[in-house]
N, C-alpha and C positions, 0 to 999 in steps of 0.2 A: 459579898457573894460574887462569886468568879461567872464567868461565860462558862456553862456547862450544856452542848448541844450534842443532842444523837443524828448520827446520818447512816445513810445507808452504805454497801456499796456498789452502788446503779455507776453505770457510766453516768445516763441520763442527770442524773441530779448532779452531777460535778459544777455545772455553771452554778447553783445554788449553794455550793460549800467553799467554792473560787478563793473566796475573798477571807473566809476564815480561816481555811489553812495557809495562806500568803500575808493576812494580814498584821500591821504593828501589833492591835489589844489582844492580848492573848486571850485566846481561844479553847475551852477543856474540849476536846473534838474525842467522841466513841463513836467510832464506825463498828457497825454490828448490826443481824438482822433486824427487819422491820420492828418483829414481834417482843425481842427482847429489851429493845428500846420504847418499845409503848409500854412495857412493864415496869420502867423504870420511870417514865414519865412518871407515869400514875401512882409513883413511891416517891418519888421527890427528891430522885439521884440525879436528874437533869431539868434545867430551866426550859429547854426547846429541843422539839426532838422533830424531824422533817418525819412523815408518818402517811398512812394511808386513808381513803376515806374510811373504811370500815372502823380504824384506829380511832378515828373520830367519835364516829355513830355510839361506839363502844360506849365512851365517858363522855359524850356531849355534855351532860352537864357540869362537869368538871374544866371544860377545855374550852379557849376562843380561839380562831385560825390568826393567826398571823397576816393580815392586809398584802394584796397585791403581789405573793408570788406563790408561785405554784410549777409542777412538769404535768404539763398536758399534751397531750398530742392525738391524732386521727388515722393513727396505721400506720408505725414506722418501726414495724418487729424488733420490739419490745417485748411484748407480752403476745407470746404463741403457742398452738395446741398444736404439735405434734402428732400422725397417726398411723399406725400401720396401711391400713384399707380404707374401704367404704367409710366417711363421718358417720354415718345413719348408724352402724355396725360397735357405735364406742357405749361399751358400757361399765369400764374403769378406767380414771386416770391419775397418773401418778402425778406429784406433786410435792414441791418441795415444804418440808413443816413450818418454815418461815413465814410462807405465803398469807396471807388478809384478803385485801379484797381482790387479789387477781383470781382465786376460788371462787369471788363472788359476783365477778363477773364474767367466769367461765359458767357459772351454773345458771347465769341470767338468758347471755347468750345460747345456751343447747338447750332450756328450757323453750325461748320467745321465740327461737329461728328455727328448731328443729325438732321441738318435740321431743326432747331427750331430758334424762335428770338421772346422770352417771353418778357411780359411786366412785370418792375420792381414796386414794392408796397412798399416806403420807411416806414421803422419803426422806433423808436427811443426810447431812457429807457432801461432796462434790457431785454435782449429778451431771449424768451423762445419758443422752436420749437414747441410746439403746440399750442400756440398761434398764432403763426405765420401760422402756415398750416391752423389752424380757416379762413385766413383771404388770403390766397394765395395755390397756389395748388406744392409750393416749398419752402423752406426755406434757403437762405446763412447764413452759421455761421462759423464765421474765429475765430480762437485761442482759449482760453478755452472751452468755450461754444460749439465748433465746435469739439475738441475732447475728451470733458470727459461728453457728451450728455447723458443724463439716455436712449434715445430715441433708439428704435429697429436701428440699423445701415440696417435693410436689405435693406430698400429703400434709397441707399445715394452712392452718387458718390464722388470722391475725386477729386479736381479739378487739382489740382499738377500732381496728377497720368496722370488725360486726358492728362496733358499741356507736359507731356513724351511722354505720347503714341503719341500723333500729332508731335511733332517736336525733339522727341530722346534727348531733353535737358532740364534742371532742370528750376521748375519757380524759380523766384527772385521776394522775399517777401518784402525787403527790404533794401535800403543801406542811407548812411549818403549823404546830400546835403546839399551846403552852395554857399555865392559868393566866388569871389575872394578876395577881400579885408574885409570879415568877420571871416575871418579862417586864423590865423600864424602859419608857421611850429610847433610853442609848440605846439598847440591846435590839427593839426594832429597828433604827436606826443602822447597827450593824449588820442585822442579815439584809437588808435591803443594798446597803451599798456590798455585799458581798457578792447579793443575785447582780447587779448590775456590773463588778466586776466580770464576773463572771463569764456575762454575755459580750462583754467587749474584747472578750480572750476565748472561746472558743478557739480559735487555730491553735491555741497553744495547749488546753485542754484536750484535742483531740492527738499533738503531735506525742505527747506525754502517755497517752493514754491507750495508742496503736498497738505497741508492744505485749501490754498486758492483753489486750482483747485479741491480738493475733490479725489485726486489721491494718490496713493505711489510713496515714494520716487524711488523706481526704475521703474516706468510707467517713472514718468515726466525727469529722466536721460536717461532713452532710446528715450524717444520722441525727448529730446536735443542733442542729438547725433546724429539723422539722419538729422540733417543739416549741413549745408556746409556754414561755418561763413566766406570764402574767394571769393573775388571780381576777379574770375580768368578768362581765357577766353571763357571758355564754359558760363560761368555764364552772361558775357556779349555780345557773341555772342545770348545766350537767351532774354536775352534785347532787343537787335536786331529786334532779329525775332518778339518780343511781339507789338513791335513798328508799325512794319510791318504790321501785324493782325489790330491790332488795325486802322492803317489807310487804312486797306482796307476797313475795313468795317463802314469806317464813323465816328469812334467814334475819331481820329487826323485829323487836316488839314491837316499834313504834318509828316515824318518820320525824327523825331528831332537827331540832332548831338550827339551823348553821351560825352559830354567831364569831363577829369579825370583830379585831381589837378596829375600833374608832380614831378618827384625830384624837377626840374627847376620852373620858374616862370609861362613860358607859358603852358600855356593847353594843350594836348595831345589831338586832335581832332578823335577818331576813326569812319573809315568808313563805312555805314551802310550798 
């Protein structure tokens, strides 16, 4: 069985894919939405697919996370709501069809802080925030497009920041998920030294990556520095709590076990 891994394509998570598109073992690397890669997980077309939490929640019982890496961070637009007017005033937003949990924690956010519970208008294609507002009275845009916008930043909330201000801990954009028996110690072994290439090349990451994003090299290594590439316990007490939200407000049946591949064999079940 080959390395078969899904990734996205975030700037953000580039320190976490670093080392497998650079690296000697080769690597089957699909870059492609979040969503189509959780589809494929869950079909058994890839060993590890970097995924969201909602992606998780979905097949908890099917999936363990991957130990010790993760992109978390605390408001570093990323993930932002675009708006014409008044926030109080938004009662659709657009969104792109790819989207998981940043839907799920835009509807957390205007639900807890504002008293809102907008209707979503799926988009698809390259999206552009004023096309979008054309057609909604809000715009989601996650990762490039979300923070190197030509668009006036005055009307825009940073969802990360809310998901602090509400619960004092960092959202979790993303971590590695697979089964049990589709992941060998090498294969953890490999994305680990990958995250950690990774974060030792930052400068080079962002000088690579300017171009495409329409940014300098030093916007896109400070943007990559205000994340937090480690799966540690704030990161997944925030999990938790996301979990939590989320099934209060109907969008979980249920508040899913988190379980983490161990040294050892068995799973490491932590409590929610």
């Amino acid at each position: 069985m080959g390395n078969r891994f899904g990734i996205p394509r975030y700037l953000y998570t580039k320190p976490l894919t670093y080392g497998l598109e650079r690296g000697t073992k080769k690597a089957d690397l699909l870059a492609d939405l979040s969503s189509q890669n959780a589809l494929r997980l869950k079909s058994r077309e890839l060993d590890a697919a970097l995924l969201s939490p909602i992606d998780y929640a979905r097949n908890s019982a099917e999936y363990l996370v991957v130990p010790n890496i993760c992109v978390s961070g605390t408001g570093n637009r990323t993930t932002l709501l675009h708006f014409r007017e008044g926030l109080r005033k938004i009662n659709t937003i657009a969104a792109d069809i790819g989207l998981t949990s940043e839907l799920v924690l835009a509807k957390i956010i205007l639900i807890e802080k504002y008293d809102m519970n907008p209707q979503f208008i799926p988009m698809g294609g390259w999206l552009d925030v004023t096309a979008m507002l054309a057609k909604a009275d809000a715009a989601l845009l996650v990762g490039g497009p979300a923070l190197f916008s030509s668009l006036s930043t005055k009307c825009t909330i940073d969802l990360a920041e809310e998901w602090r201000d509400l619960t004092n801990l960092p959202y979790i954009h993303a971590f590695w998920l697979s089964r049990r028996d589709s992941v060998s110690p090498n294969k953890l072994h490999l994305l680990k030294q990958s995250c950690e290439e990774g974060i030792r090349h930052l400068h080079d990451i962002a000088l690579a990556a300017s171009k495409e994003e329409q940014s300098t090299p030093e916007e896109c290594e400070s943007y990559l520095s205000s994340f937090n590439f480690n799966l540690d316990e704030e990161t997944i007490q925030s999990l938790s709590e996301f979990y939590r939200y989320a099934f209060y407000h109907g969008v979980l049946g249920e508040v899913p076990e988190i379980k983490i591949y161990p040294a050892e064999q068995e799973p490491d079940i932590l409590s929610n």
